[in-house]
N, C-alpha and C positions, 0 to 999 in steps of 0.2 A: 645505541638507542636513537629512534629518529624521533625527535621532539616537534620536528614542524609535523609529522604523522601523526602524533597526540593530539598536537591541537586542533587541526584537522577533526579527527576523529569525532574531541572534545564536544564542539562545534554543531559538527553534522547531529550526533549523538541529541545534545539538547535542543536543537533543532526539528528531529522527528518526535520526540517527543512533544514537544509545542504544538506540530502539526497536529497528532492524534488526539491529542487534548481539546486545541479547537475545533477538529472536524467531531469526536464526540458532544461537545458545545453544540454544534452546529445539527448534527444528528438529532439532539433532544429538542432545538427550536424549530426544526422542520416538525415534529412530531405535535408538538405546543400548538404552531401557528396554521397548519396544513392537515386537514383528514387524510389518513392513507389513503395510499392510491396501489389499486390492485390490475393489471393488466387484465383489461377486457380485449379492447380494439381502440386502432388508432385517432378514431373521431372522441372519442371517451375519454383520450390523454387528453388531446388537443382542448378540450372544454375542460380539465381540470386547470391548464396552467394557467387557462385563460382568467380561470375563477380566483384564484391562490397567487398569490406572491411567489416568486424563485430564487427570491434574492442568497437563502442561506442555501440553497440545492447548490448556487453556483459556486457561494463561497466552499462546500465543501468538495467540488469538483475541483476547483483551482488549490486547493488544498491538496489534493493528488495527485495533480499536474508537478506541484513541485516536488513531493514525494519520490516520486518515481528517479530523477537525476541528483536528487541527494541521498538515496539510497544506493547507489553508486558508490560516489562519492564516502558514505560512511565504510561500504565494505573493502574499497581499497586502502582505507586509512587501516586496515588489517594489518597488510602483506611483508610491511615492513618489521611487525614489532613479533608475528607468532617463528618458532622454531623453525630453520630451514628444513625439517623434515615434513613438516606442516602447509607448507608456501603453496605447493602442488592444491590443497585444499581451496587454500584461498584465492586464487587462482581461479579454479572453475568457480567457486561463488561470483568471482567478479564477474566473468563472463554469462551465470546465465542473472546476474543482476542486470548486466547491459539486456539484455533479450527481454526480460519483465519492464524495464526502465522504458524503450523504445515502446514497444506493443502499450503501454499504461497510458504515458504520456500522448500516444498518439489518439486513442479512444476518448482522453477526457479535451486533448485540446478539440475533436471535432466537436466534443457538445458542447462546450463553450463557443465557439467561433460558427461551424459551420450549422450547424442543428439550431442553435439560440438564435442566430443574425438571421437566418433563413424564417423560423416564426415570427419575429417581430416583421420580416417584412410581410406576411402572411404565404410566402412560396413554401405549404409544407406539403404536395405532393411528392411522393416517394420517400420523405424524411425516414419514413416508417421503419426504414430496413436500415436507419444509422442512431433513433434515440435509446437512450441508456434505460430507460423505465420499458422497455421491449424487451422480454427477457430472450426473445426469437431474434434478432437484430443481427446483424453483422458485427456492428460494432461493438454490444455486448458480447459477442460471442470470442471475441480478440480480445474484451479486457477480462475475462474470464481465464482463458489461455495464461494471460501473463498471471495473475495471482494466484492460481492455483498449480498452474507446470511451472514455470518460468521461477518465480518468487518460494516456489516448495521447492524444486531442486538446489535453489540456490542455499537456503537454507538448509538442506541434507550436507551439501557442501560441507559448510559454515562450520555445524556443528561439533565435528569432532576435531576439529582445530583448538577449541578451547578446553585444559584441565588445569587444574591444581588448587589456586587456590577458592574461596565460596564464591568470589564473583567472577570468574568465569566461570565456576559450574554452573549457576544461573545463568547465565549466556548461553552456556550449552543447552539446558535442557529447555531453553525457551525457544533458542534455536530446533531444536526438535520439536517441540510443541508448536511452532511456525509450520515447521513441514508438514508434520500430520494435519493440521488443521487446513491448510494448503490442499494437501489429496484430498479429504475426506469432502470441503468444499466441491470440488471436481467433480469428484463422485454425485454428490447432490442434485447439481447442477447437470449433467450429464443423465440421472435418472429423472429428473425434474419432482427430484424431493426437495421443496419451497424451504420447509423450515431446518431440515440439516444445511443446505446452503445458508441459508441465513441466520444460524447460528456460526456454523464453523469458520464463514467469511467476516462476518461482522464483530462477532465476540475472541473468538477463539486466535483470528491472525493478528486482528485489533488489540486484543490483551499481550499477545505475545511480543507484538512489534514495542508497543507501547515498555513491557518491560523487558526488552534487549539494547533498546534506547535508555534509559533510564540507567540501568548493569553496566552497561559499555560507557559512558560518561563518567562513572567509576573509577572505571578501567583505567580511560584514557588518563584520566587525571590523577590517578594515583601510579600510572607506570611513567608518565611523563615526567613527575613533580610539577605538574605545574600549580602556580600561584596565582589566585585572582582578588584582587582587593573588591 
């Protein structure tokens, strides 16, 4: 039993949960404080942010930002505790977690850094084809990639690595409930059906990840023994 992989896991586990919690927080205060915003063209963004505050859009972008390499991170804290018959499994999660992890992180640091510093100085010629509220965008179309291929396969992975007892079958079948929501996302997004993407992306990987985190902190803690005053 690797116990520094427990805690580890421990860790990571309540950790992503915190995150989905506040970027839900954060989701309901953008909706409170900011009229939706519907992609017309890009003069019609540029006058929304202009009108509206961004403050929580960012927090919940930097929120993601950290997501993506602590979800890494959670799924290697695996490798060590499942059946060496299993390993192989966790193994390819790990590796297409690295592929969702890169592609995520790279898409939210540009709209933190290069998309945000570039409006405030007011240089937003050509922005168009890197912000995240462009569902035609380059850079949407990469973080798209990551959470619906990358973060679904990794998940299909995942899945059958865990049986026995109730909290890993939770694991599992949320783990599957990832994946599908995952493809079905894709699919969405790819026929540009608005609200099955934005159910399957927002509610469906969001409830999922939310309780795999949650299940797994369980996990870790109850196969590790550990003790926390």
């Amino acid at each position: 039993m690797n116990k520094l992989s427990c805690k580890i896991g421990y860790w990571a586990s309540l950790s992503i949960a915190f995150i989905f919690i506040i970027w839900l927080l954060s989701y309901i205060l953008i909706s409170l404080t900011s009229p939706q915003f519907y992609w017309i063209n890009y003069a019609d963004y540029l006058q929304y942010i202009k009108n509206n505050n961004q403050f929580f859009q960012h927090l919940a972008r930097f929120l993601m930002l950290m997501f993506g390499p602590l979800f890494v991170v959670f799924i290697n804290s695996f490798y060590e505790l499942v059946p060496p018959g299993k390993k192989v499994l966790v193994r390819l999660g790990i590796f297409f977690s690295l592929a969702f992890a890169i592609l995520s992180s790279l898409h939210y640091f540009i709209q933190l850094s290069m998309v945000r510093m570039n409006i405030i100085r007011g240089a937003t010629e050509g922005l168009e084809h890197f912000v995240q509220a462009n569902p035609y965008s380059l850079s949407t179309s990469i973080d798209m990639l990551a959470w619906t291929l990358f973060l679904g396969v990794s998940s299909a992975f995942m899945a059958p690595a865990f049986s026995g007892d109730r909290i890993q079958l939770v694991i599992r079948y949320a783990f599957m409930g990832n994946a599908i929501s995952c493809l079905m996302a894709g699919i969405g997004y790819m026929f540009k059906i608005d609200i099955m993407t934005f159910f399957f992306i927002n509610i469906g990987v969001g409830g999922a990840l939310l309780t795999i985190s949650i299940a797994s902190s369980v996990f870790f803690k109850n196969l590790g023994g550990l003790q926390f005053d």
